[in-house]
C-alpha positions, 0 to 999 in steps of 0.5 A: 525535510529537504525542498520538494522537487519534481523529478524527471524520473518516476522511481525518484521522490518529490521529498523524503520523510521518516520512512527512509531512515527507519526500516525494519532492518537493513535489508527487509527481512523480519523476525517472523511473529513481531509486530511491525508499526508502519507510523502515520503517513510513512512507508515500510517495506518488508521481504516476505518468502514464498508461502509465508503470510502477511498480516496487516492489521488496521489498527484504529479502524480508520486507515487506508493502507496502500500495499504493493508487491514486488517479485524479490528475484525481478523488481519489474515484476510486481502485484499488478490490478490492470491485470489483476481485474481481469482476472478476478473478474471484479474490482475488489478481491475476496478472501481466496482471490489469487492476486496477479502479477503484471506477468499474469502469475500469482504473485500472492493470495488473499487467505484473510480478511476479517472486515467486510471486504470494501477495498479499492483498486481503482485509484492510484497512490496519492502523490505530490501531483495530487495534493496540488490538485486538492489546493496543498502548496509545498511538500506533502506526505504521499503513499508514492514517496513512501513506496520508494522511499521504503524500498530506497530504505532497504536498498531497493529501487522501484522501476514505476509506481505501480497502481497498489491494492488500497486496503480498507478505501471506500471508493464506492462507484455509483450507478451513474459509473461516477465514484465518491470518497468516503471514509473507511467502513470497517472497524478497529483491529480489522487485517487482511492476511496475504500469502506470498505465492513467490519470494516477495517484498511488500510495500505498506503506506499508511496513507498521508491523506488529510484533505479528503476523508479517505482516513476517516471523517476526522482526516487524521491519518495513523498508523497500521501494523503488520507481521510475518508469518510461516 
């Protein structure tokens, strides 16, 4: 682990961890059907063609997974939740929302999901920023470095840190419109399936954080699995 930093630019990491060395190849491209782990508190990144799926499977039961889409063809382009409510209507997507881009276009849709739908859209990926916030001194694994450093890992660069559609985070908001932190509700095995509704790649981080219960009340994060499909 190199020194952390503050970079004075948003598509540059504050630190590198495993995820920048061990992508699932080159350049992203799976071999459709295998299974794919995204190792406790890493990213990956895998390029998903138009009308293919993507499985995501929480493995344990207790991970969060933040995911981003990028359109493959435009990187500024990318699954976007400011537009996304909107035009859902709500804060967490159904199976068969569509999923929009920044652009207001599908850029997926929600074809599957197995657990009872308690998603978050609401919180932005944990960073270095945030860890000095929770009292953590030093370096910590985040879901913002692992975005770029899993896109760095194929030869991606990332424009921004969008805000990602957070799989399996309880973020319940109250009636008072304040929100907790809790643990995941669903249960082990539990995917969500994502169909590309343009060529894509899609980004997962097996969410690092183990201050707050967000991985479960044992605050041990682990890793979740994924794999593509026609």
């Amino acid at each position: 682990m190199k020194p952390y930093r503050h970079p004075r630019l948003n598509c540059e990491p504050c630190g590198i961890n495993g995820t920048l060395t061990n992508p699932i190849s080159p350049d992203g491209h799976p071999e459709l059907g295998k299974i794919y782990d995204v190792p406790a508190r890493q990213g990956r990144a895998v390029r998903v063609s138009k009308g293919q799926s993507i499985r995501i499977v929480n493995t344990h039961g207790t991970q969060v997974c933040d995911t981003w889409a990028f359109s493959a063809d435009n990187h500024h382009e990318f699954m976007s939740w400011e537009h996304g409510r909107p035009a859902l209507n709500r804060i967490t997507p159904r199976t068969g929302d569509i999923l929009a881009s920044n652009r207001r276009r599908p850029i997926m849709t929600m074809i599957e999901d197995s657990s009872i739908g308690v998603h978050d859209t609401l919180m932005a990926a944990c960073d270095l920023y945030r860890y000095e916030t929770l009292g953590h001194h030093g370096y910590h694994d985040n879901c913002a470095d692992n975005l770029r450093l899993a896109l760095s890992a194929i030869g991606v660069s990332t424009p921004e840190v969008p805000q990602p559609l957070n799989l399996w985070m309880n973020i319940p908001v109250r009636q008072d419109l304040s929100v907790e932190w809790l643990a995941p509700v669903c249960k082990a095995g539990d995917h969500v399936t994502l169909r590309a509704e343009m060529d894509c790649i899609v980004v997962m981080s097996a969410c690092p954080q183990d201050i707050l219960p967000i991985n479960g009340d044992a605050l041990n994060p682990v890793e979740v699995h994924f794999s593509v499909h026609d």
